[in-house]
VMD Tcl script that builds the backbone (N, CA, C; Angstrom):
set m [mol new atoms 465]
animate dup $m
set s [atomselect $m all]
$s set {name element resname resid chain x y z} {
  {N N UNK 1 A 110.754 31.022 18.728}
  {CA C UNK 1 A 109.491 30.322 18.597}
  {C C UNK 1 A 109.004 30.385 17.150}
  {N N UNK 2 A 108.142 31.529 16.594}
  {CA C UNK 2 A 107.893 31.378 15.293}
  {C C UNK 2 A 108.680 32.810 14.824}
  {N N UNK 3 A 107.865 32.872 14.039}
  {CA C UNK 3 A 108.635 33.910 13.011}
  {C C UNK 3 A 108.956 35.469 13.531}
  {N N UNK 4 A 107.890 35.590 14.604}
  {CA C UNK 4 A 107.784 37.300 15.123}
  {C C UNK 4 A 109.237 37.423 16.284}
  {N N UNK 5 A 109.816 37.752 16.430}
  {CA C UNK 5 A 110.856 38.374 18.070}
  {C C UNK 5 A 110.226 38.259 19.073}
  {N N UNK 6 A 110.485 36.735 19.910}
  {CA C UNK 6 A 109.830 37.085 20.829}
  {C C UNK 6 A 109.988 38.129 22.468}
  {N N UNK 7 A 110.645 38.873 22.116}
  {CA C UNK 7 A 111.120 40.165 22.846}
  {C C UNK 7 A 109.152 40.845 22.661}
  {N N UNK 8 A 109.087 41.027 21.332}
  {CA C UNK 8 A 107.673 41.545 21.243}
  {C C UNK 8 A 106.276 41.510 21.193}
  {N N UNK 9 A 106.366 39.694 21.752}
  {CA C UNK 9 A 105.223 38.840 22.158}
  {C C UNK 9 A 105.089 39.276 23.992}
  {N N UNK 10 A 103.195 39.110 23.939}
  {CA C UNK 10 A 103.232 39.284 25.582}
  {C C UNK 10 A 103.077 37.849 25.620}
  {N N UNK 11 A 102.841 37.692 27.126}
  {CA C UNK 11 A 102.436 36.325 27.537}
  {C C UNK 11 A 101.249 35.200 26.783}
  {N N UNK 12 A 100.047 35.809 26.849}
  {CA C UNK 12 A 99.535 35.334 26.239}
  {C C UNK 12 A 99.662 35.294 24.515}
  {N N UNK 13 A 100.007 35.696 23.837}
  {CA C UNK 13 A 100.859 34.911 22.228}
  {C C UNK 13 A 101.714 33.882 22.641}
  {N N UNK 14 A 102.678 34.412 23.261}
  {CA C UNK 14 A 103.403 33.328 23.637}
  {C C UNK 14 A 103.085 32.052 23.989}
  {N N UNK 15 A 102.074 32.030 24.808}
  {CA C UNK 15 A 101.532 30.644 25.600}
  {C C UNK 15 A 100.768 30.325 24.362}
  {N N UNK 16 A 99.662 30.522 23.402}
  {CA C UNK 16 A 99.021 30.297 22.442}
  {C C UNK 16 A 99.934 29.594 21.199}
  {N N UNK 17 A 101.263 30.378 20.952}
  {CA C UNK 17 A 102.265 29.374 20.126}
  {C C UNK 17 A 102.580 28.188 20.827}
  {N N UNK 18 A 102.943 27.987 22.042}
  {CA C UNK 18 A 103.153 27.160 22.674}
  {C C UNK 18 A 102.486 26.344 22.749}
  {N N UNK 19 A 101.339 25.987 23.152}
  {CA C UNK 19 A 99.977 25.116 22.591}
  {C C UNK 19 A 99.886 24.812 21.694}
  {N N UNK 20 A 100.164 25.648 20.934}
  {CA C UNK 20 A 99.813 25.055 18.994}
  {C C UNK 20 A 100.592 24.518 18.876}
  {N N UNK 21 A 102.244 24.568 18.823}
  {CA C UNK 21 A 103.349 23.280 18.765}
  {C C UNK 21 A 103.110 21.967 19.665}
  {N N UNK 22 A 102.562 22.441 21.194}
  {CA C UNK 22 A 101.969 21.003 21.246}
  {C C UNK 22 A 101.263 20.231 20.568}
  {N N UNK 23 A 100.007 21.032 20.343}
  {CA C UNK 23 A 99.011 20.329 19.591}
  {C C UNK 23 A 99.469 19.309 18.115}
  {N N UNK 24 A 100.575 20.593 17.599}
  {CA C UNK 24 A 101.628 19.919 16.311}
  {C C UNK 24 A 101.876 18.350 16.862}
  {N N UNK 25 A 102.615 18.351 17.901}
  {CA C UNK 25 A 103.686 17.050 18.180}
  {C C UNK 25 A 103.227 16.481 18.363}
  {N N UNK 26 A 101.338 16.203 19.289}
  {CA C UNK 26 A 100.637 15.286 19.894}
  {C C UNK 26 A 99.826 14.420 18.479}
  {N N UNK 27 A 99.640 15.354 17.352}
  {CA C UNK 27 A 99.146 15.119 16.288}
  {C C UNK 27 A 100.138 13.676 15.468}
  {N N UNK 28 A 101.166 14.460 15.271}
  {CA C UNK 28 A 102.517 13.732 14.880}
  {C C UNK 28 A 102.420 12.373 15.075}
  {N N UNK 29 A 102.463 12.525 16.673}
  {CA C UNK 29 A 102.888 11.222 17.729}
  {C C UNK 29 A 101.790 10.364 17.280}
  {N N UNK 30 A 99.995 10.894 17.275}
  {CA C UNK 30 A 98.871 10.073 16.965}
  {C C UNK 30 A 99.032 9.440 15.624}
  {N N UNK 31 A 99.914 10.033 14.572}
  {CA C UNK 31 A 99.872 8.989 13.342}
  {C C UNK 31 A 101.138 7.801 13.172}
  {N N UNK 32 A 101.768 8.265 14.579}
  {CA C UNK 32 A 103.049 6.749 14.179}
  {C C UNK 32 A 102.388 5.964 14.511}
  {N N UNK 33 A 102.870 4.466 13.736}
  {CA C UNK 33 A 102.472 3.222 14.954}
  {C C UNK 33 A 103.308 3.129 16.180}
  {N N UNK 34 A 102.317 2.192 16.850}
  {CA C UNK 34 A 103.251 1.821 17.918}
  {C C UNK 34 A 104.156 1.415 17.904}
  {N N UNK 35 A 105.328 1.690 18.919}
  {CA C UNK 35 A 106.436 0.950 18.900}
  {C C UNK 35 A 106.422 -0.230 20.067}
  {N N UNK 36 A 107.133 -1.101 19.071}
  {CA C UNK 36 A 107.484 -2.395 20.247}
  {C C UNK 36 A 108.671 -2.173 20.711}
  {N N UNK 37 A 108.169 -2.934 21.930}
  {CA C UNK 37 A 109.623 -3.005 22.778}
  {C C UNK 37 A 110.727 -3.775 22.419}
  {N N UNK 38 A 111.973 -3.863 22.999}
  {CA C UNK 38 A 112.912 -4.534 22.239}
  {C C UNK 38 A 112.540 -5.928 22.134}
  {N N UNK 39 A 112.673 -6.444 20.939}
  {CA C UNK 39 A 112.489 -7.761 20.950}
  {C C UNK 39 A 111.098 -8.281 20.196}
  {N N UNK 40 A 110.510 -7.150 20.341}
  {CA C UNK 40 A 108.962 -7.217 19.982}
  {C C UNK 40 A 108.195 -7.972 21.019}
  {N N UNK 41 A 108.755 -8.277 22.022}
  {CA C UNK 41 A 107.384 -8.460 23.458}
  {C C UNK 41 A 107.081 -7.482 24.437}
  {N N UNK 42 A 106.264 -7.295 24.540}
  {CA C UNK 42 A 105.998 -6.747 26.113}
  {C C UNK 42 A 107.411 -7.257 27.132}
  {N N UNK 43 A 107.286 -6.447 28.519}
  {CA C UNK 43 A 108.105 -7.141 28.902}
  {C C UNK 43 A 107.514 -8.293 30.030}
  {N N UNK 44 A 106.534 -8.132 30.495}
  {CA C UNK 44 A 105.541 -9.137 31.066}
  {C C UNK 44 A 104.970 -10.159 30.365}
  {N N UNK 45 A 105.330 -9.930 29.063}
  {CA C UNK 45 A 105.066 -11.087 27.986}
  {C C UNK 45 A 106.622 -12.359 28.154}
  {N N UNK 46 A 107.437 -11.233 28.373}
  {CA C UNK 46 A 108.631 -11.545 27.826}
  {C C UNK 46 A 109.404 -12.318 29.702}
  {N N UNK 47 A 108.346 -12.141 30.570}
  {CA C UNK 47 A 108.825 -12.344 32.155}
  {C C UNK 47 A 107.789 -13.844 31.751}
  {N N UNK 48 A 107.059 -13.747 31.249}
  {CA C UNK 48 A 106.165 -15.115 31.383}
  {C C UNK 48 A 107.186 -16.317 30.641}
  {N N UNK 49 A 107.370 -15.773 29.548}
  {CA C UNK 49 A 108.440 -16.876 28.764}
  {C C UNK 49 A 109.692 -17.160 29.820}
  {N N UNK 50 A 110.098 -16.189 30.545}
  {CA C UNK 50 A 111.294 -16.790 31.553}
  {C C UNK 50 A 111.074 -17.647 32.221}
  {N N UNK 51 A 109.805 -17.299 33.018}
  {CA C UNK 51 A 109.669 -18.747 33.865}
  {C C UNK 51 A 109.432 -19.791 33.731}
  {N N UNK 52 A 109.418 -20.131 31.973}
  {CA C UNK 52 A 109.204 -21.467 31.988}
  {C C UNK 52 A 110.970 -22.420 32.597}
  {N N UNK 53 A 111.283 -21.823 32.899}
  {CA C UNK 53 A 113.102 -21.673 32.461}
  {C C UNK 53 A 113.531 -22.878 34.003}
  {N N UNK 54 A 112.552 -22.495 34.865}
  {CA C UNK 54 A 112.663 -22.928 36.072}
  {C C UNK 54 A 113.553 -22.995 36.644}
  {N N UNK 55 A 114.165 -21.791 36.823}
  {CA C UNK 55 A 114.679 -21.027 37.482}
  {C C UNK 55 A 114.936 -20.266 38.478}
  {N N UNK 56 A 115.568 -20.685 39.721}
  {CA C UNK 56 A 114.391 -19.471 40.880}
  {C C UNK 56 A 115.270 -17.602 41.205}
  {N N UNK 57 A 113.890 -17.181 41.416}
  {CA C UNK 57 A 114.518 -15.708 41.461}
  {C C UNK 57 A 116.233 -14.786 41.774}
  {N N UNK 58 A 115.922 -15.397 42.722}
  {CA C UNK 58 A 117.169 -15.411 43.657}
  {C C UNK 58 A 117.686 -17.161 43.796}
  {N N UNK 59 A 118.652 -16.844 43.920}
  {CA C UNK 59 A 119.918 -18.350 43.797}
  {C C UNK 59 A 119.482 -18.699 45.435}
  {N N UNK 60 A 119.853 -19.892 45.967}
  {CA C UNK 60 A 120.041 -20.153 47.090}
  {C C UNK 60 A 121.081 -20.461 47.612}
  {N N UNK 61 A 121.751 -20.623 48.573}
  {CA C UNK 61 A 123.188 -20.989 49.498}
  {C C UNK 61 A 124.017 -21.915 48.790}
  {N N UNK 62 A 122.710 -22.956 48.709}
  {CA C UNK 62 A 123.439 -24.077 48.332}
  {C C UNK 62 A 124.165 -24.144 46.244}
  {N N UNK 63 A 123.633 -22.923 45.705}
  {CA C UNK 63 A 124.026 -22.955 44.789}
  {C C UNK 63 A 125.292 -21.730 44.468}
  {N N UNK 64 A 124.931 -20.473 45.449}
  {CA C UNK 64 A 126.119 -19.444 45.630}
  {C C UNK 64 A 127.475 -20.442 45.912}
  {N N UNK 65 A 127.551 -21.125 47.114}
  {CA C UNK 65 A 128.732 -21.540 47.697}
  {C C UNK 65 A 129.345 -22.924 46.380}
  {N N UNK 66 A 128.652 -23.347 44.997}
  {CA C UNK 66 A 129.097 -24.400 44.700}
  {C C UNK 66 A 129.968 -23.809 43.375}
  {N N UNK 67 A 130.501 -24.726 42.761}
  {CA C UNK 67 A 131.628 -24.553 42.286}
  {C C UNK 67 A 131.522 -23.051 41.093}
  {N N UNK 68 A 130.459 -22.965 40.677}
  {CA C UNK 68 A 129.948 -22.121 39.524}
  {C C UNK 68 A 129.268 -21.109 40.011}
  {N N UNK 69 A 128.394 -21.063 41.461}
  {CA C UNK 69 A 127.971 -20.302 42.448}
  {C C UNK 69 A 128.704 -18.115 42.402}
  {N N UNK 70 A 129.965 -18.213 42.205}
  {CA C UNK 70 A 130.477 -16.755 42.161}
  {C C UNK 70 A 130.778 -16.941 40.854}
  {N N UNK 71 A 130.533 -16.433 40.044}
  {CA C UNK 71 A 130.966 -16.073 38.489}
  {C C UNK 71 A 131.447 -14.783 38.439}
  {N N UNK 72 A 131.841 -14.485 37.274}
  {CA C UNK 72 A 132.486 -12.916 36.733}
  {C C UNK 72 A 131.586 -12.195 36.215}
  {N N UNK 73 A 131.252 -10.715 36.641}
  {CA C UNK 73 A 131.104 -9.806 35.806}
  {C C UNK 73 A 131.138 -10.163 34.289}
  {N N UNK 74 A 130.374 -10.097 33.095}
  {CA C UNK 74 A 130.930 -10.289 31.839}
  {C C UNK 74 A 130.713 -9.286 31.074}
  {N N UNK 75 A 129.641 -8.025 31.107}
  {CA C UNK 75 A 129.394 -7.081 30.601}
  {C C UNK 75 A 130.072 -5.974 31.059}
  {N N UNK 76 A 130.295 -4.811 30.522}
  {CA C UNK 76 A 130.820 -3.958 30.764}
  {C C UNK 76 A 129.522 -2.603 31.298}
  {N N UNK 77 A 128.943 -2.301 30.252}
  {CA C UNK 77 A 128.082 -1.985 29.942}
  {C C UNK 77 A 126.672 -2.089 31.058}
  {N N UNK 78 A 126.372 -1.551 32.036}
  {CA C UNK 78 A 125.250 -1.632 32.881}
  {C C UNK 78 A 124.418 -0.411 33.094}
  {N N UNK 79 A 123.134 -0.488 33.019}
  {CA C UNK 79 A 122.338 0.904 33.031}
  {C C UNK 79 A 122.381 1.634 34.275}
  {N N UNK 80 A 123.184 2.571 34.362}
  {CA C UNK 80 A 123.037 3.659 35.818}
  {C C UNK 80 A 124.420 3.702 36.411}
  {N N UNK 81 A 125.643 2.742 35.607}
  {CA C UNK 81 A 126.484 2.736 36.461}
  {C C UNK 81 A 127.645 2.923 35.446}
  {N N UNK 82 A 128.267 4.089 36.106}
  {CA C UNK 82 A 129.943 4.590 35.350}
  {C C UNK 82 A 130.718 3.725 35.808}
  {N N UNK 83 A 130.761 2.703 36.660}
  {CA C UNK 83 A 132.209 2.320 36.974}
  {C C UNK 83 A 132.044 1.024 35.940}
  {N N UNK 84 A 133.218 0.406 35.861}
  {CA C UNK 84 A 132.793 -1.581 35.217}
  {C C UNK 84 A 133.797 -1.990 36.273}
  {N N UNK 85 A 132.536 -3.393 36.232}
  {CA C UNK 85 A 133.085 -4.327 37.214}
  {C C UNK 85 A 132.972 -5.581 35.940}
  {N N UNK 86 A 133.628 -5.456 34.974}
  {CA C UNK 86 A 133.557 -6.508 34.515}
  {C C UNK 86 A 134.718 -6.977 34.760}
  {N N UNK 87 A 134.950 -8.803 34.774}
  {CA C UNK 87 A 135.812 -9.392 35.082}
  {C C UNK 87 A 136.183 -9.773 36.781}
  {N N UNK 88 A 135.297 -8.933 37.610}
  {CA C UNK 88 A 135.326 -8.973 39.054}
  {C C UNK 88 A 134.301 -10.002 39.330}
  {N N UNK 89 A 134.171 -10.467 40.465}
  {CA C UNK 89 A 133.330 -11.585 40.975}
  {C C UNK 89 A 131.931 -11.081 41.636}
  {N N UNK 90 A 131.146 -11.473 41.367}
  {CA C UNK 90 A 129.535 -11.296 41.917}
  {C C UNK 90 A 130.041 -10.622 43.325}
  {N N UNK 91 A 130.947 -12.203 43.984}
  {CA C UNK 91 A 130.731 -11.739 45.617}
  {C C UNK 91 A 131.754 -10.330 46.157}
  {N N UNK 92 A 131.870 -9.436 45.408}
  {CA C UNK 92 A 133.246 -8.392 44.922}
  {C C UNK 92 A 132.807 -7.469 44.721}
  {N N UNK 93 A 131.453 -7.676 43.578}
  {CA C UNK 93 A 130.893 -6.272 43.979}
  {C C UNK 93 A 129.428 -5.665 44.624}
  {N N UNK 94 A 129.264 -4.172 44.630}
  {CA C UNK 94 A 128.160 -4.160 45.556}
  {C C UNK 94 A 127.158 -4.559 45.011}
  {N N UNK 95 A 125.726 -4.419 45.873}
  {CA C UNK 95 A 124.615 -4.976 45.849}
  {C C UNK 95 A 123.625 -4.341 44.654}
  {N N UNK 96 A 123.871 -3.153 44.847}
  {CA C UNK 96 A 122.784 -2.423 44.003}
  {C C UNK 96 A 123.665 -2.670 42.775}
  {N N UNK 97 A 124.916 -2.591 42.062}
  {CA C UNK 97 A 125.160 -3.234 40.755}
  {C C UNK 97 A 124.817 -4.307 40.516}
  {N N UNK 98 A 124.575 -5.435 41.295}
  {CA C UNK 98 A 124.042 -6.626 41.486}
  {C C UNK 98 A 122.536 -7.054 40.377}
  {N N UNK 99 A 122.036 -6.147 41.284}
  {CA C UNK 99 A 120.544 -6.084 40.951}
  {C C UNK 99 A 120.549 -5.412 38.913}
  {N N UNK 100 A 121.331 -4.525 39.277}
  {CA C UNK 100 A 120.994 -3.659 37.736}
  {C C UNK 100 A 121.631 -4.758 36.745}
  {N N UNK 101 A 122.763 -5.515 37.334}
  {CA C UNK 101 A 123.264 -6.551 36.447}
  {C C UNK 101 A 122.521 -7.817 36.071}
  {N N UNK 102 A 121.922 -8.241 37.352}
  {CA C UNK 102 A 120.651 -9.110 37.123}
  {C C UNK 102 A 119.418 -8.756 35.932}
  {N N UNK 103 A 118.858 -7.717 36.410}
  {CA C UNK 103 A 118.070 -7.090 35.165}
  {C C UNK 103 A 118.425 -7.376 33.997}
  {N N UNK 104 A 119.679 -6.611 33.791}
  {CA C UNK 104 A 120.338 -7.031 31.975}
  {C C UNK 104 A 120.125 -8.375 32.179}
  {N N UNK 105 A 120.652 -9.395 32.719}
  {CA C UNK 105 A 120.782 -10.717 32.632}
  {C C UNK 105 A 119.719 -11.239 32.250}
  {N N UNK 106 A 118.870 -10.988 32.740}
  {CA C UNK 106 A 117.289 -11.491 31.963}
  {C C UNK 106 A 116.949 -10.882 31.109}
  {N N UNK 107 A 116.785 -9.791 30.920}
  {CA C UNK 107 A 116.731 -9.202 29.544}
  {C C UNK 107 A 117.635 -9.965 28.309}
  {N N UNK 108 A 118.864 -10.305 28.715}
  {CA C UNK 108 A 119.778 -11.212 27.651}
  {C C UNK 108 A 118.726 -12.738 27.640}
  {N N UNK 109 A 118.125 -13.049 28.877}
  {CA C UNK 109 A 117.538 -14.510 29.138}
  {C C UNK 109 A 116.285 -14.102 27.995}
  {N N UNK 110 A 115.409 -13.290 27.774}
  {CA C UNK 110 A 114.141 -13.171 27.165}
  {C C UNK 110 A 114.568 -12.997 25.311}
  {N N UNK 111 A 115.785 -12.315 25.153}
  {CA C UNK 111 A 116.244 -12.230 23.956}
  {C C UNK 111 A 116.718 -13.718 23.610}
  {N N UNK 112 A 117.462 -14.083 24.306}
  {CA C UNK 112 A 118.200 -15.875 23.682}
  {C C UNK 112 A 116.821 -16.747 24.035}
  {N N UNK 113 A 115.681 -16.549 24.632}
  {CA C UNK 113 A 115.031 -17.364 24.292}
  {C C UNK 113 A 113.488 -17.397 23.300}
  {N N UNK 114 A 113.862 -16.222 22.748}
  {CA C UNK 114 A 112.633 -15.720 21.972}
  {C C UNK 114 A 113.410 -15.900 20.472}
  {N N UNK 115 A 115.175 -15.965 20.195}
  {CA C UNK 115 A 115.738 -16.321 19.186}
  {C C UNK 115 A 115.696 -18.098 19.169}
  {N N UNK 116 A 115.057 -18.506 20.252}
  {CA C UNK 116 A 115.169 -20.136 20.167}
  {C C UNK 116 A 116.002 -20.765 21.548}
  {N N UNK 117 A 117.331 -20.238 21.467}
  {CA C UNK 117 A 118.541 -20.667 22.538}
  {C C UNK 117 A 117.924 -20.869 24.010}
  {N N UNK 118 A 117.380 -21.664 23.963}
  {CA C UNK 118 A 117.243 -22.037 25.627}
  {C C UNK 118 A 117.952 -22.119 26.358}
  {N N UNK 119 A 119.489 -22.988 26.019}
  {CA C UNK 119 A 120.327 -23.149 26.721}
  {C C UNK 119 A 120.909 -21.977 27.358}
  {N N UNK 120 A 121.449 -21.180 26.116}
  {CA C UNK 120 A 121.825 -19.959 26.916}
  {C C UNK 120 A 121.360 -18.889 27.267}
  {N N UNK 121 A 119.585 -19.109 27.059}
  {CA C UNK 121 A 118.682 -18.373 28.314}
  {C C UNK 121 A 119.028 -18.921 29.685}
  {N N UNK 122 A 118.781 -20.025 29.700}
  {CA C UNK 122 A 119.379 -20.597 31.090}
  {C C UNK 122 A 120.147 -20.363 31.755}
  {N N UNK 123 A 121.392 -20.144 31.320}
  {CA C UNK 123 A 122.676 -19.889 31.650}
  {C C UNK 123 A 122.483 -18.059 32.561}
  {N N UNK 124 A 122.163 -17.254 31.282}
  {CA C UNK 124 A 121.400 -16.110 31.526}
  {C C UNK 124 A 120.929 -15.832 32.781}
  {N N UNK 125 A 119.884 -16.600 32.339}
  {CA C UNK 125 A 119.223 -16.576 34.134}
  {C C UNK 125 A 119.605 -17.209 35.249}
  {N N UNK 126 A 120.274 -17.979 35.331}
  {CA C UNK 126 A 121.145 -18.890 36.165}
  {C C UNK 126 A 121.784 -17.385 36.787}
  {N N UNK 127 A 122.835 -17.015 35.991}
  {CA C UNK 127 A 123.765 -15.732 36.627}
  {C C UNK 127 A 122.919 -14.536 37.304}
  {N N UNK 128 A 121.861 -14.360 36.758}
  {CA C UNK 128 A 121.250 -13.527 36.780}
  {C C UNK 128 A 120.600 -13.818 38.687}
  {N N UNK 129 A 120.159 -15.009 38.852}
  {CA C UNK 129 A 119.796 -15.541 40.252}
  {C C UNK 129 A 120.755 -15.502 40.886}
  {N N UNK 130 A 122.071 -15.820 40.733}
  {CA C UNK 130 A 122.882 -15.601 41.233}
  {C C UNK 130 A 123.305 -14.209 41.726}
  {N N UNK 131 A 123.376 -13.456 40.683}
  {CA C UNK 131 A 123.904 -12.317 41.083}
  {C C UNK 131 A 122.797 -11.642 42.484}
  {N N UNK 132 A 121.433 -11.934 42.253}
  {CA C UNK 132 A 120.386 -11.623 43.413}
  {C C UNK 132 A 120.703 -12.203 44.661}
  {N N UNK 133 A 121.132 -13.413 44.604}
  {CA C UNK 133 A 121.575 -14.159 45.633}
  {C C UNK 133 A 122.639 -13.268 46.449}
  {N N UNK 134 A 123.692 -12.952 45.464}
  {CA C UNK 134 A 124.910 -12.272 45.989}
  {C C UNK 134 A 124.196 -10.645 46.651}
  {N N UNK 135 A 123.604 -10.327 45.995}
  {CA C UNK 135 A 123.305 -8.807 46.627}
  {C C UNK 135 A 122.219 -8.876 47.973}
  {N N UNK 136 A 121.768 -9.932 47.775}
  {CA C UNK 136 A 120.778 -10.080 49.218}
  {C C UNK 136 A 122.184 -10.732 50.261}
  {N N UNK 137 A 122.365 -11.413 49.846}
  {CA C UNK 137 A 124.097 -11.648 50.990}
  {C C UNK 137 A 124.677 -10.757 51.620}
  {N N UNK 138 A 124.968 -9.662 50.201}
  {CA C UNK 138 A 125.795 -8.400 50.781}
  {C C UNK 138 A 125.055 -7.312 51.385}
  {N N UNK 139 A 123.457 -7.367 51.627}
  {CA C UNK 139 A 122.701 -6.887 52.137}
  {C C UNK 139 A 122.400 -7.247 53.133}
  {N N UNK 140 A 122.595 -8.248 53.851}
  {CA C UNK 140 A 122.190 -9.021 54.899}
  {C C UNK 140 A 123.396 -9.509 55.320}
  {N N UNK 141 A 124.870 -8.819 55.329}
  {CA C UNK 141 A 125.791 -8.988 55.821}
  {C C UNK 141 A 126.516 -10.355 55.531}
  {N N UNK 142 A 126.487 -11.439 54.931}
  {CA C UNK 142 A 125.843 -12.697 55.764}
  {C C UNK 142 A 127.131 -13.357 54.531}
  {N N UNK 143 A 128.173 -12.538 54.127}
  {CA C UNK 143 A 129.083 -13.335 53.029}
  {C C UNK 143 A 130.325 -13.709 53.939}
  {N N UNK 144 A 130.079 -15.018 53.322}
  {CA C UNK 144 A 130.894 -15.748 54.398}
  {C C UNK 144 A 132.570 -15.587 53.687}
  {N N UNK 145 A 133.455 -15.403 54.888}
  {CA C UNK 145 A 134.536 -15.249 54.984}
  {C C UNK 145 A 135.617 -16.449 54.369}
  {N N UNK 146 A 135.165 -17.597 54.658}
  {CA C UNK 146 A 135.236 -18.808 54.428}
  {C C UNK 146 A 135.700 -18.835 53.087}
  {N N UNK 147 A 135.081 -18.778 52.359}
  {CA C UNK 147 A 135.160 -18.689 50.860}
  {C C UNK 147 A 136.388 -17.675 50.345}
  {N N UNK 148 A 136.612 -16.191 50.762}
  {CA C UNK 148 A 137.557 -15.850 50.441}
  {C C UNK 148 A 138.851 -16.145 51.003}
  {N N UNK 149 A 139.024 -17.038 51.909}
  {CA C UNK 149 A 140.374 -17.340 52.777}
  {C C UNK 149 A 140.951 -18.405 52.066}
  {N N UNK 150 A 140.334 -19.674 51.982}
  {CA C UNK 150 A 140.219 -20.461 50.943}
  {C C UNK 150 A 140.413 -20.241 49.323}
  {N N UNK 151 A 139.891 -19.002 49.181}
  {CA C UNK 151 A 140.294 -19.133 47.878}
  {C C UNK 151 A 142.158 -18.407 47.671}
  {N N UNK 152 A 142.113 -18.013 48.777}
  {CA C UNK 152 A 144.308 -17.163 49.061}
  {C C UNK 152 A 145.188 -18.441 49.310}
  {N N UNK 153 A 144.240 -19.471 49.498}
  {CA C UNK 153 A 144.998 -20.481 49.750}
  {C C UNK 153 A 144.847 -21.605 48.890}
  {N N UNK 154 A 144.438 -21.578 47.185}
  {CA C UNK 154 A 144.651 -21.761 46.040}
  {C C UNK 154 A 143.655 -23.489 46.498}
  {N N UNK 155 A 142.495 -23.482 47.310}
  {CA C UNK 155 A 141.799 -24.244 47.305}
  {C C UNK 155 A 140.103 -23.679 45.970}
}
mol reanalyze $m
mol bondsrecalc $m
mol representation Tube
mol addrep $m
């Protein structure tokens, strides 16, 4: 702690240094500025700019099952998760990577569209609905078989 052994501090010194280094760090902390978040928005700043995107949360049926509907994994990299599923298909992997992959996905959607790129905010969020789509599927049992039989049979 400080300079004395604390073998030869009682409790109370002890707790009294301890306080005072708080007091140090809280001091510290009061003269930085604030920090912004990545990007420099809020992220409720940065959820308002998405929706202009018109986009809906979650994908619907009719856009899972169409030609662009299952996409690939493209990141490696996902917050909370050791394994990679990059290069694997939405409908391939589980639900809760789903969701954490979605997250990044908009987070990539609020960055490409605060640099200008709409388009490939769109895109962004496009996958990003998708991937929600896919994890409420695989949550609700409800992934149709159809699709992978068809696809062994190079349709």
């Amino acid at each position: 702690m400080g300079m004395v052994d604390d073998r030869f501090m009682n409790n109370d010194e002890k707790l009294a240094e301890i306080l005072a280094a708080v007091r140090r760090i809280e001091a510290r902390l009061e003269r930085q500025p604030q920090q912004a978040t990545p990007a420099g928005k809020s992220s409720s700043a940065r959820k308002a700019d998405l929706s202009r995107l018109d986009v809906p949360e979650v994908a619907e049926d009719r856009d899972l099952d169409s030609q662009w509907g299952d996409p690939v994994v493209k990141h490696d990299k996902v917050k909370g998760w050791d394994v990679s599923y990059k290069g694997t298909r939405y409908s391939e992997c589980p639900a809760d990577f789903l969701e954490s992959y979605a997250g990044l996905l908009d987070f990539f959607a609020g960055l490409n569209l605060e640099k200008g790129d709409e388009k490939k905010a769109r895109f962004d969020k496009l996958d990003a609905s998708r991937a929600r789509g896919w994890a409420a599927r695989q949550r609700a049992g409800t992934i149709s078989s159809l699709k992978n039989n068809t696809d062994d049979l190079g349709f």
